[in-house]
C-alpha positions in Angstrom: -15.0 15.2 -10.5 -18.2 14.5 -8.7 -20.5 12.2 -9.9 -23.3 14.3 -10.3 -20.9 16.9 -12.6 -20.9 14.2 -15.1 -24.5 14.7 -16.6 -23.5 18.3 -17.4 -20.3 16.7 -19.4 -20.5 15.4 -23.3 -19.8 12.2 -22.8 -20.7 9.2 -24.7 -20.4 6.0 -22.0 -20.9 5.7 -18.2 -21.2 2.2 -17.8 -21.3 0.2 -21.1 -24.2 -0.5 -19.9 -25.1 -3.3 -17.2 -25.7 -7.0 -18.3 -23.6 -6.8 -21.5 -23.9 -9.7 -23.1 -20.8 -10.8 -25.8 -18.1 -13.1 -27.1 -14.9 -12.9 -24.8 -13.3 -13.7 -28.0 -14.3 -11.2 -30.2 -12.4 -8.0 -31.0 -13.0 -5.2 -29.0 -13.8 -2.9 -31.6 -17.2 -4.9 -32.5 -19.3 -3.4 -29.4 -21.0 -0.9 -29.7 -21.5 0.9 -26.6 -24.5 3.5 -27.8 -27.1 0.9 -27.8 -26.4 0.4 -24.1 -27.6 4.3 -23.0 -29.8 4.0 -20.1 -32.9 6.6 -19.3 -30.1 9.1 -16.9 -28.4 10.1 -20.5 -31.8 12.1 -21.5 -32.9 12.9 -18.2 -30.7 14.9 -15.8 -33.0 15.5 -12.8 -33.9 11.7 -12.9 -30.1 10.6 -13.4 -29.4 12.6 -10.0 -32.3 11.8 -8.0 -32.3 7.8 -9.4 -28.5 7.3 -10.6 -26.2 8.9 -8.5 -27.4 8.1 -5.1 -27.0 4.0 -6.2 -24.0 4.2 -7.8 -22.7 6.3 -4.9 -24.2 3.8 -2.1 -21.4 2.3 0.4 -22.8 -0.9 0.7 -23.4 -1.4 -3.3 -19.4 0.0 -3.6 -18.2 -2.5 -0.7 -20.0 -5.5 -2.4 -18.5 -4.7 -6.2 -14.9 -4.4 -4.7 -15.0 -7.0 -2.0 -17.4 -9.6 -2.9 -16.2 -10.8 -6.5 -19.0 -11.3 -8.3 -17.7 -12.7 -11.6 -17.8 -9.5 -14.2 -20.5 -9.4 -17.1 -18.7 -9.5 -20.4 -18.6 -13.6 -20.0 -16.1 -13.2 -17.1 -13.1 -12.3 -18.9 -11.9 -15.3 -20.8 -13.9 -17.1 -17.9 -11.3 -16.7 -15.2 -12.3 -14.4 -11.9 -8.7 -14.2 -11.1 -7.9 -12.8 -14.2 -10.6 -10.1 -14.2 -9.8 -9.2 -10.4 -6.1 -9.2 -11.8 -7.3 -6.7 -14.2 -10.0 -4.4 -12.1 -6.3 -3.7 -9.4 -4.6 -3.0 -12.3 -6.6 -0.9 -13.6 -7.8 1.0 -10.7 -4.1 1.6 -9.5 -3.1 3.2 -12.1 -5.9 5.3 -12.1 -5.5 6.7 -8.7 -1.5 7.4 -9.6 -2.7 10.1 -11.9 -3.5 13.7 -11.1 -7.1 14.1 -10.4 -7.8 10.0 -10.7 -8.1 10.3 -14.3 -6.1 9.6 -17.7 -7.0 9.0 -21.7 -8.5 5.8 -22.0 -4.9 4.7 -24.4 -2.6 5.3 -21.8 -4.4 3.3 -19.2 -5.0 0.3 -21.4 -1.3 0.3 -22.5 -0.1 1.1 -18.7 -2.0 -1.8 -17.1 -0.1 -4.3 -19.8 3.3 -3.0 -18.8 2.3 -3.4 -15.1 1.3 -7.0 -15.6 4.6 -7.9 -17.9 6.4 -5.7 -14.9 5.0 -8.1 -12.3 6.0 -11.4 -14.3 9.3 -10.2 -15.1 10.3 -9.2 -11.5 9.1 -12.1 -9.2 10.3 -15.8 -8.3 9.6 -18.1 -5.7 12.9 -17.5 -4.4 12.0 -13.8 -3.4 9.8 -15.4 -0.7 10.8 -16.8 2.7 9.9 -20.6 3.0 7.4 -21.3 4.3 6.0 -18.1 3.2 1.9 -18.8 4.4 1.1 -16.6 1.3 2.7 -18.5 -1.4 1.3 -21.2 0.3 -2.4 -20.2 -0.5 -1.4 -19.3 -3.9 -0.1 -22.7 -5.0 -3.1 -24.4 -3.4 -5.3 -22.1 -5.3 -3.5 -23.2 -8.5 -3.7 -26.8 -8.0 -7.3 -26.6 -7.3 -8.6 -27.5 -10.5 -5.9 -25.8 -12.1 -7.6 -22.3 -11.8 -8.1 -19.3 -9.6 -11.9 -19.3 -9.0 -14.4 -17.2 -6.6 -13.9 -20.2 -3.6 -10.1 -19.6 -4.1 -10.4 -15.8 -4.2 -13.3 -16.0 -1.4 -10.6 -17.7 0.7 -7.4 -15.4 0.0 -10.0 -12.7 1.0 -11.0 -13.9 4.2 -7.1 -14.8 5.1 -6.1 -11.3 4.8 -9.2 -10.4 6.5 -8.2 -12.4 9.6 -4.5 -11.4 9.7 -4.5 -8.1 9.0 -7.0 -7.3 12.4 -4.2 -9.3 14.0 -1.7 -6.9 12.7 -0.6 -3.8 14.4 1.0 -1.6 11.6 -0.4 -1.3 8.2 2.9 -2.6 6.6 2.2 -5.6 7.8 -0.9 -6.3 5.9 -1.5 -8.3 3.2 -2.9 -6.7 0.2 -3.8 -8.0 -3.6 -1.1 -7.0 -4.4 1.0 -9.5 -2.3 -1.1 -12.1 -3.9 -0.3 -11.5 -7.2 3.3 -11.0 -6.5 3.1 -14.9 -5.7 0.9 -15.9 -8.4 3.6 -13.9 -11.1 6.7 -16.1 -8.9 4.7 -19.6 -10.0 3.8 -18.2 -13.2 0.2 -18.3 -12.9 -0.3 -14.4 -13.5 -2.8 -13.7 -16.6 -1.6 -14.5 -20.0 -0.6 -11.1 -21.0 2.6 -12.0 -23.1 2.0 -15.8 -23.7 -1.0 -15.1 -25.7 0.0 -15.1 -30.0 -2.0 -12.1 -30.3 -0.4 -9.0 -28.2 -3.6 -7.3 -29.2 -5.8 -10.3 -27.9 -4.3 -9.3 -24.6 -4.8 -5.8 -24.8 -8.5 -6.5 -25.9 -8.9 -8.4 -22.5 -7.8 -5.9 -20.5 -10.1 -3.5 -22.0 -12.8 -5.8 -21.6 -12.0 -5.5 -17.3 -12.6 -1.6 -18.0 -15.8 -1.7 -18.9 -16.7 -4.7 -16.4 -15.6 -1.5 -14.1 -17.7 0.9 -15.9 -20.7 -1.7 -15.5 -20.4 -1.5 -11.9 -19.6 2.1 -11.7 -16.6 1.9 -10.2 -15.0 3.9 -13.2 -16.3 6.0 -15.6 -15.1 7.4 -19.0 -16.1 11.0 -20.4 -15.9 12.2 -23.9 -15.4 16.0 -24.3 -14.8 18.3 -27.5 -11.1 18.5 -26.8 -10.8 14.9 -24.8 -11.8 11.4 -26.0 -12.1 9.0 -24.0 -10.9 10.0 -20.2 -11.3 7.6 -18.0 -11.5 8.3 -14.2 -12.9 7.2 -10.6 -15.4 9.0 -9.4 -14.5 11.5 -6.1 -17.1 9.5 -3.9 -15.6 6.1 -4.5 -11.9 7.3 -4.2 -11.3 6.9 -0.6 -12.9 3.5 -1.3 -10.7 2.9 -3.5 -7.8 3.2 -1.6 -8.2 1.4 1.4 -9.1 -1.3 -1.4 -5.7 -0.9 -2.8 -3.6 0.0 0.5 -2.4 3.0 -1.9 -0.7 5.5 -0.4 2.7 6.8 -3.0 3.8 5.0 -6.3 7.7 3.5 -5.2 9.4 6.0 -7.9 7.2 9.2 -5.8 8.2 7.3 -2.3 11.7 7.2 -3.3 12.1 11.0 -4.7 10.2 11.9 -1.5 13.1 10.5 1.0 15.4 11.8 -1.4 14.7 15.2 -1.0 13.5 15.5 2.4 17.0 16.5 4.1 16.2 14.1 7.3 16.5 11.2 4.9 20.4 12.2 4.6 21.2 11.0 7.9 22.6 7.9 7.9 21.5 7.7 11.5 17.8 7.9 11.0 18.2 5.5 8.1 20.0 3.1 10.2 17.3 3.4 12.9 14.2 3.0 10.5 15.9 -0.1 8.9 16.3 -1.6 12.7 12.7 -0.6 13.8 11.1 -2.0 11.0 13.1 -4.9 10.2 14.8 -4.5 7.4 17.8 -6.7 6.7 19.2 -6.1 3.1 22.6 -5.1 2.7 23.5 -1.8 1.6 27.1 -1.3 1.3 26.8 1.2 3.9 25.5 3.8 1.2 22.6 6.0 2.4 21.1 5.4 -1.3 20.9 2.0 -0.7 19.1 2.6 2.6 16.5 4.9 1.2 15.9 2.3 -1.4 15.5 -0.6 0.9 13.0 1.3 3.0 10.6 1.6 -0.2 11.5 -1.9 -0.7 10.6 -2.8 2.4 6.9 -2.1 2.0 7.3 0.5 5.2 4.3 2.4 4.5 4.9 6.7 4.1 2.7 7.0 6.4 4.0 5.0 9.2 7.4 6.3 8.2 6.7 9.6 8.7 5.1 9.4 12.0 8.0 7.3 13.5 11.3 8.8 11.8 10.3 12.4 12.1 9.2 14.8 15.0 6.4 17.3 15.1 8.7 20.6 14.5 10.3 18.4 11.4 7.2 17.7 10.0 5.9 21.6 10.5 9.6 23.1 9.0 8.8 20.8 6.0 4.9 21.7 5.7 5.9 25.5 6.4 9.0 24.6 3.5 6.3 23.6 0.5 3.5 25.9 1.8 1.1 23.6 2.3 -2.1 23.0 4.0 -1.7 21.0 6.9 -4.7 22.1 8.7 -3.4 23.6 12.0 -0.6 21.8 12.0 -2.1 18.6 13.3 0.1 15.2 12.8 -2.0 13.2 10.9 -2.9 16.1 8.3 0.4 17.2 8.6 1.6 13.5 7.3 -1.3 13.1 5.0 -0.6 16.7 3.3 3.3 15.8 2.3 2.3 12.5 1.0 -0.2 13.9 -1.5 2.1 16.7 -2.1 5.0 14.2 -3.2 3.0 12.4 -4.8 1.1 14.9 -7.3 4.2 17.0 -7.8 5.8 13.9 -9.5 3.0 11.9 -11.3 1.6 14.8 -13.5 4.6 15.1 -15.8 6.5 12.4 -17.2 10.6 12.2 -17.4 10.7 13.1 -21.2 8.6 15.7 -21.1 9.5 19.8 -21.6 11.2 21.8 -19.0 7.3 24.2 -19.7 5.4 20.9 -18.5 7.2 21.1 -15.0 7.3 25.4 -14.7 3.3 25.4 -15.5 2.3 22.7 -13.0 4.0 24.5 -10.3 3.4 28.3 -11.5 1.4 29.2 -8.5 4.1 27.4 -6.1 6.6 29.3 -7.6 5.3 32.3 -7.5 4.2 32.0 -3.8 6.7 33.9 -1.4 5.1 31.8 1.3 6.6 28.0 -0.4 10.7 28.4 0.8 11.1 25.0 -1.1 11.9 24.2 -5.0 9.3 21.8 -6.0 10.8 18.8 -5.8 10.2 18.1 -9.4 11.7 21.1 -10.2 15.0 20.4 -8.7 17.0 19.9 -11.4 16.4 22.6 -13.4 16.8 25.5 -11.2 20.9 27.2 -11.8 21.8 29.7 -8.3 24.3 29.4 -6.7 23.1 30.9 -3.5 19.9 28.6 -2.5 18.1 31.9 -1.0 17.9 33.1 -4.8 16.5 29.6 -6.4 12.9 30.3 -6.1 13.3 34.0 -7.6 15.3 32.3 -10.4 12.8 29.9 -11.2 10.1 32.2 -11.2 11.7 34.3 -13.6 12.9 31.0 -15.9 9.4 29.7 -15.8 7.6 32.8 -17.2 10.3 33.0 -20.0 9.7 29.2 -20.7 6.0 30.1 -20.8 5.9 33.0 -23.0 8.4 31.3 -25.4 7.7 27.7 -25.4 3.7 27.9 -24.8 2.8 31.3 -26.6 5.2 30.4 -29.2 6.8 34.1 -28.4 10.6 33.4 -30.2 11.7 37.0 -29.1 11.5 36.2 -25.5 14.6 37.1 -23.6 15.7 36.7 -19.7 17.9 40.1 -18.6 17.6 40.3 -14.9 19.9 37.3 -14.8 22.5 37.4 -17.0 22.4 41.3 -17.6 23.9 44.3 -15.4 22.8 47.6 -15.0 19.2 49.1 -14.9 16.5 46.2 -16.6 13.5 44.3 -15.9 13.3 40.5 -15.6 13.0 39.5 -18.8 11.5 41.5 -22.6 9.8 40.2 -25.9 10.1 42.0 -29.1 7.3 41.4 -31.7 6.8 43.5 -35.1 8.9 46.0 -33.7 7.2 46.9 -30.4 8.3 45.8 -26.9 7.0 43.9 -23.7 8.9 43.9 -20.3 8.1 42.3 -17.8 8.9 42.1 -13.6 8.3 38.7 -11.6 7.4 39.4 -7.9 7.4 36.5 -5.7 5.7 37.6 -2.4 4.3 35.9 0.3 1.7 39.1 1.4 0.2 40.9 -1.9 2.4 42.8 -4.0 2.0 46.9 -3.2 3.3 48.5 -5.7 5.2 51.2 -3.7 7.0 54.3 -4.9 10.4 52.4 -4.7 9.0 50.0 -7.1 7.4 52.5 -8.9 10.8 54.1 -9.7 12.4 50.9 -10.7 10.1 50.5 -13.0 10.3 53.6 -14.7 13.7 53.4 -14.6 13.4 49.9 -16.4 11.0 51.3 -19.6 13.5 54.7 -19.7 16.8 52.3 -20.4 15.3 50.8 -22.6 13.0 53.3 -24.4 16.6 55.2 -25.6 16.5 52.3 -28.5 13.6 50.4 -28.6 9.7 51.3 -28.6 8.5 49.8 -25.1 4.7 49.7 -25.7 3.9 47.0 -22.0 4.9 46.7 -19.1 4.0 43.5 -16.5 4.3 42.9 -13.6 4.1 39.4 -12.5 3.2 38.6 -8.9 1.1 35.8 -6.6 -1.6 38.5 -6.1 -2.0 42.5 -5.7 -2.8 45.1 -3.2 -6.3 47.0 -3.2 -4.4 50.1 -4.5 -2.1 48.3 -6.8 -3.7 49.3 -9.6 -4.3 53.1 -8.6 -0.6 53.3 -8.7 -0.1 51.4 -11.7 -2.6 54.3 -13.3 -0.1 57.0 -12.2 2.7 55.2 -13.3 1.2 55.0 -16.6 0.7 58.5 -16.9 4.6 59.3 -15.7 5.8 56.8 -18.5 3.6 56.6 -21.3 3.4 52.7 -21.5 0.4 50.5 -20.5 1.3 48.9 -17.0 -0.6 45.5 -16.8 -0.7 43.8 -13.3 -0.9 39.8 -14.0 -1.7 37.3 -11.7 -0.1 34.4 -11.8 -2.8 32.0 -12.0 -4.3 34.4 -14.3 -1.3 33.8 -16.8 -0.9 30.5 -15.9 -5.2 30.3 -16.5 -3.8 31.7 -20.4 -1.8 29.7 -21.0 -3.6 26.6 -20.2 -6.3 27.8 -22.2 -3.9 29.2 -24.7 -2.6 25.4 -25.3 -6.2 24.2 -25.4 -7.6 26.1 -28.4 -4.1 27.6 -30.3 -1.5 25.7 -29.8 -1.8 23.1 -32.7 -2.9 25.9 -35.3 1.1 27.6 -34.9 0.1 30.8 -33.8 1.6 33.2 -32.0 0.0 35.0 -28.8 -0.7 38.7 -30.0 0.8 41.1 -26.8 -2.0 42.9 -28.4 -4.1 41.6 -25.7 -2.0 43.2 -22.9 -3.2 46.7 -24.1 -4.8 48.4 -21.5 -4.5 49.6 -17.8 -4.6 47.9 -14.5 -5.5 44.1 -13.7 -5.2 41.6 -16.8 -8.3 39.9 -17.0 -7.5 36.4 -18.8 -11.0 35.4 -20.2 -11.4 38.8 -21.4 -7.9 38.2 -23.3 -9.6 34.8 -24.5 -12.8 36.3 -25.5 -10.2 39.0 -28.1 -8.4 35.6 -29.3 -11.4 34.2 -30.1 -12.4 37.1 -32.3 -9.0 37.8 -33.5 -8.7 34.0 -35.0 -12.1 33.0 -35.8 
């Protein structure tokens, strides 16, 4: 979201106001953020001519990340380190979410288990002695027996001077390094020691709206969403080189999982030797993969060393993505993100219908020869040619039965023989088929397809009252829906050509407005001839359930 989309949002706090002024001790719950509004909630044309172009300034951005000027808010329990603790935290998980944004809950409650993560997983003995890093940390500590803005002023300037001194990125020191030593001597913030849990949590909400003061994050309220919290697109690239963030470990590790160069023990071997890496493995490629996250070896630089051009186009041309003429860099830079999104958006104990409706369109592509790699697990083919055309077909059934709340929903093309269409749904008595079509070019409708069809809605017609027919593809011809008009008039039946981000658009919007009321999707709305239009469809719901 760009920053100047927000005035035309409903939201309730963009930066808790600057200067805030309370009791570090005092429950979070006893601010009130409306008495902070500044002049850019009431006036839009002044909030982007005045607000936007500040908060959006380079130099204003550098000087809130880099320069650590204590947070408002009394500093956070008056400790820098603890608030600059908090601010990575924060902003890390953040940028590990789809679209840099999650409900305000989540992030609080992430940011605590990253912290206890962090003490629970470091010791001094997980650093080399001397290790120059620890070094600075335990100095820091026994400097007055705090981490203060001379101490962090210091750290900053270290990494500053060794990192230009360093020729690949893995070899930089980053925050994160930092607090990794802190957590070993157990100087990390007091996020489990406290006797109030909550007391913690409080704090760390407190660094959120330090963040919001500055700008650096900002939090929307909507009719459907409290409280999301996000970065703001301008700041994110910022925000990265801040963080050195390029893939979360778990996405890192799924990624060399799945990419089929990563089997070869040879290349592992090889990657270990070039960049060092001397943990022992048991000779198991697993292992090896592991170690290489471990390692801190940055995707980045991993990619451009392990793999050649034509590998990196074969797997670019494999997930259909946009690498931008196929140049290295945006080549490398496209697999990363696509890695990394395809993971993060849905998490492990989530339904199968999270996973088929992020990656609907990718499915449905004939140009993307690769499962998702979130997806690979659910898929069933034996033949790996079929495993796209599989899924397709699974994850419209999923949809219309899991999102649209359809319980007559059944899959024929795979399990049944003979003459039928992908799959069919049966509601008060009246009958829906519908054909997937995976293509890479638009779908044509021809004659052959055109007899299928009718062949399809004949079969079944001799016991059953077929009343729709769709077909389901990535996008369709210019005559496409002349033919589907002729086809109508040879069978009787409406013949609805769907998009699939048109029915992935419904059901989005389906699960927005319906889907805690128990209703069920009318196939009502697919009466009619030729392309479905969804916010027509919504537009009938609307009136159909108000």
């Amino acid at each position: 979201m760009e920053l100047r989309e927000l005035v035309d949002q409903n939201w309730n706090s963009h930066e808790r106001k600057r200067f805030i002024k309370d009791d570090t001790k005092s429950k979070t719950d006893s601010f009130d953020p409306e008495s902070f509004k500044h002049d850019g909630f009431s006036d839009r044309e002044k909030y982007l001519e005045t607000y936007v172009p500040a908060l959006a300034d380079e130099e204003r951005l550098e000087t809130e990340l880099n320069d650590f000027t204590p947070p408002r808010l009394n500093a956070l329990n008056d400790s820098p380190y603890q608030a600059l603790v908090i601010r990575y935290g924060i902003l890390r998980q953040l940028i590990q979410q789809p679209d840099y944004s999650m409900p305000k809950d989540g992030l609080l409650e992430n940011v605590q288990t990253w912290q206890l993560d962090i003490l629970d997983e470091y010791s001094e003995e997980d650093f080399q002695d001397p290790d120059d890093l620890l070094h600075l940390a335990e100095a820091a500590v026994d400097y007055k027996n705090d981490v203060d803005d001379s101490e962090l002023h210091m750290v900053y300037s270290y990494f500053e001077l060794r990192n230009r001194s360093r020729e690949h990125k893995r070899e930089y020191y980053t925050w994160l390094d930092f607090f990794k030593r802190l957590s070993a001597i157990d100087r990390f913030p007091k996020v489990r020691r406290s006797d109030s849990p909550q007391h913690a949590h409080d704090t760390i909400e407190k660094g959120l709206w330090s963040l919001q003061e500055q700008a650096i994050v900002y939090e929307v309220n909507t009719d459907k969403t409290n409280e999301l919290v996000g970065i703001p697109e301008e700041y994110v690239d910022y925000i990265r080189d801040w963080l050195y963030y390029e893939m979360s470990e778990e996405n890192y590790l799924r990624m060399l999982e799945t990419l089929e160069p990563f089997d070869r023990q040879s290349v592992l071997v090889d990657v270990r030797d070039q960049y060092g890496i001397e943990s022992k493995t048991g000779g198991r490629n697993d292992r090896r993969r592991e170690s290489i996250v471990k390692g801190g070896v940055f995707p980045s630089e991993l990619l451009r060393y392990a793999l050649t051009k034509d590998e990196l186009k074969e797997i670019v041309d494999r997930y259909g993505l946009d690498a931008h003429k196929r140049k290295t860099d945006q080549m490398i830079s496209a697999i990363i993100e696509y890695f990394e999104q395809s993971q993060k958006s849905v998490e492990d104990d989530d339904p199968a219908v999270e996973l088929y409706l992020s990656a609907y369109e990718d499915i449905a592509d004939g140009t993307v020869q690769q499962v998702p790699p979130q997806l690979q697990d659910l898929v069933d083919a034996d033949d790996p040619s079929d495993k796209l055309d599989v899924l397709f077909e699974d994850a419209t059934a999923e949809i219309f039965s899991e999102v649209f709340n359809l319980d007559g929903t059944n899959l024929l093309g795979q399990q049944a023989s003979g003459v039928v269409a992908d799959g069919e749904i049966e509601q008060d008595g009246k009958w829906l088929l519908w054909d997937n079509k995976r293509r890479a070019r638009e779908f044509k409708l021809s004659s052959t397809a055109r007899s299928k069809i009718k062949s399809y809605i004949d079969t079944k017609a001799e016991q059953h009252h077929v009343e729709w027919f769709l077909i389901i593809a990535p996008e369709f011809s210019e005559n496409a829906e002349t033919q589907a008009e002729q086809l109508e008039m040879q069978v009787g039946r409406d013949i609805r050509l769907v998009r699939a981000a048109d029915f992935k658009q419904l059901a989005e919007q389906w699960r927005e407005k319906y889907d805690d009321d128990g209703y069920q999707l009318p196939l009502s709305i697919f009466f009619g001839s030729g392309l479905f239009d969804p916010d027509m469809a919504i537009q009938v719901l609307e009136q159909q359930f108000s």
